[in-house]
ROTOR-697334 format. One record per residue: residue number from 1; residue in three letters; z, x, y of N, C-alpha, C in turn. Coordinates in nm, 3 decimals. Last residue first. Example, Ala and Ser with C-alpha at 12.3 -4.5 7.8 and 13.67 -1.06 7.14 Angstrom:
2
+--------+------+---------+---------+---------+---------+---------+---------+---------+---------+---------+
| vexmar | mivo |     n_w |     n_u |     n_v |    ca_w |    ca_u |    ca_v |     c_w |     c_u |     c_v |
+--------+------+---------+---------+---------+---------+---------+---------+---------+---------+---------+
|      2 |  ser |   0.708 |   1.285 |  -0.225 |   0.714 |   1.367 |  -0.106 |   0.787 |   1.290 |   0.003 |
|      1 |  ala |   0.780 |   1.319 |  -0.569 |   0.780 |   1.230 |  -0.450 |   0.780 |   1.320 |  -0.330 |
+--------+------+---------+---------+---------+---------+---------+---------+---------+---------+---------+
END
This chain:
114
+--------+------+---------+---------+---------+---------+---------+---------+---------+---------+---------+
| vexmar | mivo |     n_w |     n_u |     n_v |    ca_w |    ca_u |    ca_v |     c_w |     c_u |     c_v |
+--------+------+---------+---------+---------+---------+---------+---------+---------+---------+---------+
|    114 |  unk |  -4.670 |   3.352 |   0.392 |  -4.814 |   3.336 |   0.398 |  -4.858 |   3.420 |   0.538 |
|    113 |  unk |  -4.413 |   3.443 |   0.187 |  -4.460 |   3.405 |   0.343 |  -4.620 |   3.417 |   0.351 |
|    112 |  unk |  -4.320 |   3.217 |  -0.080 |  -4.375 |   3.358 |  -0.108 |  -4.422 |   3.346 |   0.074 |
|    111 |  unk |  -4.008 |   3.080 |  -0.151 |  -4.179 |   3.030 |  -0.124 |  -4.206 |   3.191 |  -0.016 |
|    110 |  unk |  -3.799 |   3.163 |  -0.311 |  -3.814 |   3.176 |  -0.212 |  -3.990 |   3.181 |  -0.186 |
|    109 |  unk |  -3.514 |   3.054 |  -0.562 |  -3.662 |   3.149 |  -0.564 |  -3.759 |   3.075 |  -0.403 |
|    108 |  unk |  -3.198 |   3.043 |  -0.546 |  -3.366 |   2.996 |  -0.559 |  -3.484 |   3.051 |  -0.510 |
|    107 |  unk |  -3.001 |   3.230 |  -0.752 |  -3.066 |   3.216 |  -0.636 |  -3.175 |   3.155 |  -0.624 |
|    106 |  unk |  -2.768 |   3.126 |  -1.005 |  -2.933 |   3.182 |  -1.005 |  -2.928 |   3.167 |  -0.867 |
|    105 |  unk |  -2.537 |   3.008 |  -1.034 |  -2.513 |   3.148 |  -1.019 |  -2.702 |   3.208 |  -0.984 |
|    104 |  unk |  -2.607 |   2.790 |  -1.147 |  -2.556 |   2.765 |  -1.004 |  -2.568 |   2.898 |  -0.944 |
|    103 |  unk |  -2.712 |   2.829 |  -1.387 |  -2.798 |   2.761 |  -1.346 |  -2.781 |   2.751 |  -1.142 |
|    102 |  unk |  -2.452 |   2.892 |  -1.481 |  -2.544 |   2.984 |  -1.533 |  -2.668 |   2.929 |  -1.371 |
|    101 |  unk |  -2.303 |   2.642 |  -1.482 |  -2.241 |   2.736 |  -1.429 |  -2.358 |   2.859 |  -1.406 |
|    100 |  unk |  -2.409 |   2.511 |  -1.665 |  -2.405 |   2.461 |  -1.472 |  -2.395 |   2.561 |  -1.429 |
|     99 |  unk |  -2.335 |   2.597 |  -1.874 |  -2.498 |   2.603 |  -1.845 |  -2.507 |   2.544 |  -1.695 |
|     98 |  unk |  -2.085 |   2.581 |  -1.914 |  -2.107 |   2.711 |  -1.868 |  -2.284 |   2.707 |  -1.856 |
|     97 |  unk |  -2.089 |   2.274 |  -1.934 |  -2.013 |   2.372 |  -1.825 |  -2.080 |   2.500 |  -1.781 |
|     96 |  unk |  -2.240 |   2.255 |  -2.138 |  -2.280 |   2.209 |  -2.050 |  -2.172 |   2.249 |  -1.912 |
|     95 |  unk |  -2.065 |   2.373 |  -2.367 |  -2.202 |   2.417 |  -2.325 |  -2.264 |   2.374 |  -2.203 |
|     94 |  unk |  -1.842 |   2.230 |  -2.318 |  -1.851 |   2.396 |  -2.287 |  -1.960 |   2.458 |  -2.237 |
|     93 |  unk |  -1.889 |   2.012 |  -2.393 |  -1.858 |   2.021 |  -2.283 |  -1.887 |   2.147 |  -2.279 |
|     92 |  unk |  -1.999 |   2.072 |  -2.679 |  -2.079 |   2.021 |  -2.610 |  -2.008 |   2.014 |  -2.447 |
|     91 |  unk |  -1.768 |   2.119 |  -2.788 |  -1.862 |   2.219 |  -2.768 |  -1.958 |   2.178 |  -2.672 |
|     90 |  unk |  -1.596 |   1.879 |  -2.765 |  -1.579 |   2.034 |  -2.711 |  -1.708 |   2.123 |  -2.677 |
|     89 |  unk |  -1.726 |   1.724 |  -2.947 |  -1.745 |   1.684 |  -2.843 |  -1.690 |   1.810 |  -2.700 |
|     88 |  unk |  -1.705 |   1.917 |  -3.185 |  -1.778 |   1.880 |  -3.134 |  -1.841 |   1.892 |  -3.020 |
|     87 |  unk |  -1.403 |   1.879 |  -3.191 |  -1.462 |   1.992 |  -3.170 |  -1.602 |   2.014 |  -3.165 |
|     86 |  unk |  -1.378 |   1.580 |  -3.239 |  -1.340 |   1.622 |  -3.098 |  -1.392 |   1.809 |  -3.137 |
|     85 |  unk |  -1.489 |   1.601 |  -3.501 |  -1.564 |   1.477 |  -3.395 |  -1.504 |   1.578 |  -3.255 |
|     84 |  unk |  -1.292 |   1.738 |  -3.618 |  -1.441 |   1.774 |  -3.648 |  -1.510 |   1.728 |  -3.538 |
|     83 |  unk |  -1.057 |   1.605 |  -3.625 |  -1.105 |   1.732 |  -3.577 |  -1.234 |   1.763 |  -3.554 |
|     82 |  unk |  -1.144 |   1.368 |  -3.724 |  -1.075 |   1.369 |  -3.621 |  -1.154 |   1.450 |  -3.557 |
|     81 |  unk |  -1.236 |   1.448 |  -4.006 |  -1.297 |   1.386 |  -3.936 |  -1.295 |   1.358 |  -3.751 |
|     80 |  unk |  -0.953 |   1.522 |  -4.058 |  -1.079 |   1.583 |  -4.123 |  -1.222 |   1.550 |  -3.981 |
|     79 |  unk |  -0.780 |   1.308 |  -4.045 |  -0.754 |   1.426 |  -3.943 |  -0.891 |   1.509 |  -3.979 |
|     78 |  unk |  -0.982 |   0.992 |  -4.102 |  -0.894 |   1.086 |  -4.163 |  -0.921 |   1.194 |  -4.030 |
|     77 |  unk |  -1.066 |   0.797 |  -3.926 |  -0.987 |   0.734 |  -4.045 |  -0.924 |   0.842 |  -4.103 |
|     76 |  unk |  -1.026 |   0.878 |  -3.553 |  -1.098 |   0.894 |  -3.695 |  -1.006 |   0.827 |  -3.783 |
|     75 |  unk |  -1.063 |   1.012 |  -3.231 |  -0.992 |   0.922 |  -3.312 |  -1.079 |   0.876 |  -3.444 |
|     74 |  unk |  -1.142 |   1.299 |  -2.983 |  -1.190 |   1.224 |  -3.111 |  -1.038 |   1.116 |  -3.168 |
|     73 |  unk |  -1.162 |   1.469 |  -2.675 |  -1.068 |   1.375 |  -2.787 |  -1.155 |   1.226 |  -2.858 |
|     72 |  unk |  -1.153 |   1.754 |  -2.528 |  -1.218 |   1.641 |  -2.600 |  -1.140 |   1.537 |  -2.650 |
|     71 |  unk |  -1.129 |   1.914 |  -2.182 |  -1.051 |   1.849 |  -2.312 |  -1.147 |   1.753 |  -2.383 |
|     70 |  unk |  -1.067 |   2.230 |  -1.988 |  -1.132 |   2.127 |  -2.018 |  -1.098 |   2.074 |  -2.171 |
|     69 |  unk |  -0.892 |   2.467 |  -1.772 |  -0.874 |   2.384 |  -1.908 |  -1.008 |   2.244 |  -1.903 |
|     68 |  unk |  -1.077 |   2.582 |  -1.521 |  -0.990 |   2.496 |  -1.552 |  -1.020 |   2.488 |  -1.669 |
|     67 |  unk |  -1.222 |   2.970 |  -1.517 |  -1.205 |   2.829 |  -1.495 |  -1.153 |   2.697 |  -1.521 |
|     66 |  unk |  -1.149 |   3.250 |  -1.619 |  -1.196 |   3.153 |  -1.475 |  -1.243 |   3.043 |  -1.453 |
|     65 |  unk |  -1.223 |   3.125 |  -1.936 |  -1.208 |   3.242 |  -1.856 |  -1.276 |   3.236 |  -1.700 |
|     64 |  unk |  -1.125 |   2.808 |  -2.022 |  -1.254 |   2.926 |  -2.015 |  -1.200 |   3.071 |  -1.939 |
|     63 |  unk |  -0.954 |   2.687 |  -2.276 |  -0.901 |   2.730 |  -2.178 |  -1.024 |   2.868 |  -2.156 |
|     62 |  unk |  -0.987 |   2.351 |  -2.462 |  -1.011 |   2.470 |  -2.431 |  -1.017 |   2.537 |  -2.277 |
|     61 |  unk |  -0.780 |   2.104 |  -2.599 |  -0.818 |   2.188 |  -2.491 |  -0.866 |   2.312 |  -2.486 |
|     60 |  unk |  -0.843 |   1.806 |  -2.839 |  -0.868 |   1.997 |  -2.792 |  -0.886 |   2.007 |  -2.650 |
|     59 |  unk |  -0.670 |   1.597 |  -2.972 |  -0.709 |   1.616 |  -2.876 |  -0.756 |   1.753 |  -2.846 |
|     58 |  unk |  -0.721 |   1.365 |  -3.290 |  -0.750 |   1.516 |  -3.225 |  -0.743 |   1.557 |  -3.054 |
|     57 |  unk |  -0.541 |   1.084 |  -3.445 |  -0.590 |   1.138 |  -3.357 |  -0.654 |   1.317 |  -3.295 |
|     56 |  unk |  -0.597 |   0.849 |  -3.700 |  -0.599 |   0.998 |  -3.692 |  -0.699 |   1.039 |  -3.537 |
|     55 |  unk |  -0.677 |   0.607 |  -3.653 |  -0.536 |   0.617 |  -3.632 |  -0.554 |   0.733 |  -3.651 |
|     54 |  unk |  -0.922 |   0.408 |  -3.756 |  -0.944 |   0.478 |  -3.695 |  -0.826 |   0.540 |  -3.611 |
|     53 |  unk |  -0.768 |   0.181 |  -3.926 |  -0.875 |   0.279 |  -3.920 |  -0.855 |   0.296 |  -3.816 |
|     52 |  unk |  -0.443 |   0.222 |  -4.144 |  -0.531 |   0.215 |  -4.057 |  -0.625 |   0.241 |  -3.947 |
|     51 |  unk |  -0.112 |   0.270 |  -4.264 |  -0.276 |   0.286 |  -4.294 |  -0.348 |   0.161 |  -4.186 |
|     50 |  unk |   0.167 |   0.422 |  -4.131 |   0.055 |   0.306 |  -4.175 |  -0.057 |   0.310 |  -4.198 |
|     49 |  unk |   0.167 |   0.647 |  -3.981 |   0.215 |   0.644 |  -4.152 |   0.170 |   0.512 |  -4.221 |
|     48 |  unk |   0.152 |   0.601 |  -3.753 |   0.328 |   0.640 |  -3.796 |   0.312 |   0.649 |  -3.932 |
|     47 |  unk |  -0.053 |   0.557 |  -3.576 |   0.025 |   0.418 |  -3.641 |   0.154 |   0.469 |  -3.727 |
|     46 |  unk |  -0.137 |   0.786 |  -3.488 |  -0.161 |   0.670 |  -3.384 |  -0.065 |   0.561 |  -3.467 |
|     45 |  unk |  -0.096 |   1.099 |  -3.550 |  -0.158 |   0.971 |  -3.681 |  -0.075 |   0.863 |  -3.583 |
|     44 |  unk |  -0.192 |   1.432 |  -3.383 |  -0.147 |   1.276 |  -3.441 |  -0.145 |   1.089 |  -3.522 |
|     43 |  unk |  -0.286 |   1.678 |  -3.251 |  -0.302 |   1.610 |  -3.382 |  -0.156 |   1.524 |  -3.368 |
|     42 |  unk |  -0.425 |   1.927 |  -3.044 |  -0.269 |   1.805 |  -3.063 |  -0.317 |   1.734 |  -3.215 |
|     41 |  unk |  -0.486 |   2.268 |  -2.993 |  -0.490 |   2.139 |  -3.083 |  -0.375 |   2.072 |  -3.103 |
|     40 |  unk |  -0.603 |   2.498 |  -2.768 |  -0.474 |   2.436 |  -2.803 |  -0.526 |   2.286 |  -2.906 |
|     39 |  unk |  -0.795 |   2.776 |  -2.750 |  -0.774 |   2.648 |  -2.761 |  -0.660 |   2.545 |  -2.829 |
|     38 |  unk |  -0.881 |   3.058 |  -2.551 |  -0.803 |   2.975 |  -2.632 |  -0.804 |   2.833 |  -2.668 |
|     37 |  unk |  -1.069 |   3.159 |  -2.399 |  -0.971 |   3.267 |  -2.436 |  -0.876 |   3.166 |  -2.546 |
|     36 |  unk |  -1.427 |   3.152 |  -2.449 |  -1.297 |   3.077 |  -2.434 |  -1.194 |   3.176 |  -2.452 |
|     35 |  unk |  -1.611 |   3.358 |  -2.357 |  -1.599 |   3.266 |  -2.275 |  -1.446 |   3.186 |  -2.309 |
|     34 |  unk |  -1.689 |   3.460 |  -2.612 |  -1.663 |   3.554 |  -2.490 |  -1.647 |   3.475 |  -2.392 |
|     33 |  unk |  -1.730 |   3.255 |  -2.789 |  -1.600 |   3.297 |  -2.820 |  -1.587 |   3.415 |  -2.706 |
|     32 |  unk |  -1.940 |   3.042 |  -2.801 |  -1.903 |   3.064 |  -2.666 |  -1.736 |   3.170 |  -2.710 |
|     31 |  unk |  -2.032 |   3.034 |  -3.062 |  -2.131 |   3.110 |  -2.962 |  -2.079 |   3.114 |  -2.807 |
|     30 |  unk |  -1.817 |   2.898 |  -3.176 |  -1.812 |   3.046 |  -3.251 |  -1.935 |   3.143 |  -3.098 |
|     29 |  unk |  -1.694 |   2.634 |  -3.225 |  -1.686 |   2.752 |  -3.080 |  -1.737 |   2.858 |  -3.097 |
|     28 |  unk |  -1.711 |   2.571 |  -3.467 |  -1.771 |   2.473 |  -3.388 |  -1.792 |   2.554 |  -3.228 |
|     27 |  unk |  -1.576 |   2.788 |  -3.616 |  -1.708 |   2.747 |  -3.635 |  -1.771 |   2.667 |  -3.504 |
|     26 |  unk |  -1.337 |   2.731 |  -3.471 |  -1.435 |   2.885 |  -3.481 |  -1.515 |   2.847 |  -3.507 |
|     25 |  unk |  -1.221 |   2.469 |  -3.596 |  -1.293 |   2.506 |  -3.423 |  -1.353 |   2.639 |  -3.406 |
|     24 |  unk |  -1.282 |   2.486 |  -3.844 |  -1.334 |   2.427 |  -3.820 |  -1.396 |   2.393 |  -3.647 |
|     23 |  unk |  -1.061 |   2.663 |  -3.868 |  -1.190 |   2.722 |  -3.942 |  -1.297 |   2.661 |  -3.847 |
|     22 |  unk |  -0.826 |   2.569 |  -3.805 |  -0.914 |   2.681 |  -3.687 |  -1.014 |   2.741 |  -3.761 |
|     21 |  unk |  -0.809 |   2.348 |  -3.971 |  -0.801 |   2.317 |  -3.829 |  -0.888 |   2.469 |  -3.710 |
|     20 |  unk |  -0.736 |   2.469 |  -4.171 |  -0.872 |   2.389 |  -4.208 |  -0.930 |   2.360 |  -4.046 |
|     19 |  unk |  -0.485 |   2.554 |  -4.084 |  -0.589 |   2.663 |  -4.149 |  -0.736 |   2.583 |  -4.139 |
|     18 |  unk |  -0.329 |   2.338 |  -4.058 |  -0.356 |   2.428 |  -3.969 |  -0.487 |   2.534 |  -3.991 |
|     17 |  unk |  -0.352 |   2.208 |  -4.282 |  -0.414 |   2.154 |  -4.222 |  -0.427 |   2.292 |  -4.120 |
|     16 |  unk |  -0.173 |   2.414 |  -4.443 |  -0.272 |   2.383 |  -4.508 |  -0.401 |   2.342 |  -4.369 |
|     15 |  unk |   0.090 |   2.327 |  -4.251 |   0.032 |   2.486 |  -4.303 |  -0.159 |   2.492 |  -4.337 |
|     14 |  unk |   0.082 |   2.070 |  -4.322 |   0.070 |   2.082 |  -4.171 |   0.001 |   2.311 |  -4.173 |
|     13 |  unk |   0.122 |   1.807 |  -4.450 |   0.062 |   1.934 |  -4.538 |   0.015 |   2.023 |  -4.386 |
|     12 |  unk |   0.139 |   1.531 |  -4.239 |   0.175 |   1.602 |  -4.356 |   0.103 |   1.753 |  -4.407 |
|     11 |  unk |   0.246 |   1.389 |  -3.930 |   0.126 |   1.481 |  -4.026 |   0.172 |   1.545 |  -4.150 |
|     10 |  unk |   0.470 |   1.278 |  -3.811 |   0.387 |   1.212 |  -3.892 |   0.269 |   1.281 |  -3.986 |
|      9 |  unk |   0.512 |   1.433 |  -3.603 |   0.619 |   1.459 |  -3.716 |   0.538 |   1.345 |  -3.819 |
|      8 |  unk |   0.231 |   1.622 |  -3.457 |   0.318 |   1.460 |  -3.454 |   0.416 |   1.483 |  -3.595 |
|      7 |  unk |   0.145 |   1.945 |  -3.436 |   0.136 |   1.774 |  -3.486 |   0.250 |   1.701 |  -3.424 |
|      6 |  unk |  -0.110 |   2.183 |  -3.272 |   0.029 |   2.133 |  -3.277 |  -0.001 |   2.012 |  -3.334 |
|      5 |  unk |  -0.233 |   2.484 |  -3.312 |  -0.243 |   2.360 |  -3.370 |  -0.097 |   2.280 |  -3.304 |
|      4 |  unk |  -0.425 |   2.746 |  -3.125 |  -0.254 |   2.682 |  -3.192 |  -0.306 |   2.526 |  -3.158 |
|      3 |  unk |  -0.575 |   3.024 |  -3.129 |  -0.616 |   2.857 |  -3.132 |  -0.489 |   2.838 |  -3.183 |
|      2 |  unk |  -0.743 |   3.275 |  -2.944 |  -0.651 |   3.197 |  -2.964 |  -0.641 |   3.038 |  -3.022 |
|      1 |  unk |  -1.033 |   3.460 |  -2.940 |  -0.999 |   3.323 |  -2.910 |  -0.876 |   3.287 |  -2.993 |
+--------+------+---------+---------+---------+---------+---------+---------+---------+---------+---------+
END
C-alpha cells in the first residue's frame, strides 16, 4: 500500500508530519492492505494560520483494487486528530464496501426440491 501525503503551504514540520501521517493510516488500514493499492492524503489548516477550532483539515482517498477511489474527510483542532478521525472514517467505508462486496459475490442458497 502506497500512501502520499500532500499539504497546503500553511502546514508546518511537513517531513515529521508525513511520517506520523502513514503510521497512523497503516495502522488504521493494516487488515485491508491486500485490497488497497494506495492512499492519497490532502491536509490543510481551513483558516491560513489563524487559530481556530476545528480548521485542521484531512481528506483520504483510498484506491481498492477493481474498484472506484472512495474518500473520508475529518476537520479537527489539531492535524493529529484530523488524520486520525478521517482514517477512521476510511476504514469503516472499506470495511463496509468490501463486506457488500463479499456478501454480493455469495449465491443464494436454493430451497432444497421436495
Amino acid at each position: 500500500m502506497k500512501i502520499q501525503v500532500n499539504t497546503d503551504a500553511h502546514i508546518e514540520g511537513r517531513e515529521a508530519l508525513t511520517t506520523q501521517v502513514g503510521v497512523t493510516v497503516e495502522h488504521a488500514l493494516q487488515r485491508f492492505q491486500g485490497h488497497v493499492t494506495r492512499v492519497e492524503v490532502h491536509l490543510s489548516d481551513q483558516n491560513g494560520g489563524k487559530s481556530g477550532q476545528q480548521d485542521k483539515r484531512c481528506v483520504m482517498e483510498a484506491r481498492l483494487e477493481g474498484r472506484q477511489p472512495i474518500a473520508a474527510t475529518d476537520e479537527a483542532l489539531t492535524m493529529e486528530l484530523a488524520v486520525r478521525g478521517a482514517a477512521e472514517k476510511l476504514a469503516r467505508l472499506i470495511d463496509s464496501q468490501l463486506g457488500r462486496a463479499a456478501s454480493s459475490d455469495r449465491s443464494p442458497v436454493k430451497p432444497a426440491a421436495e
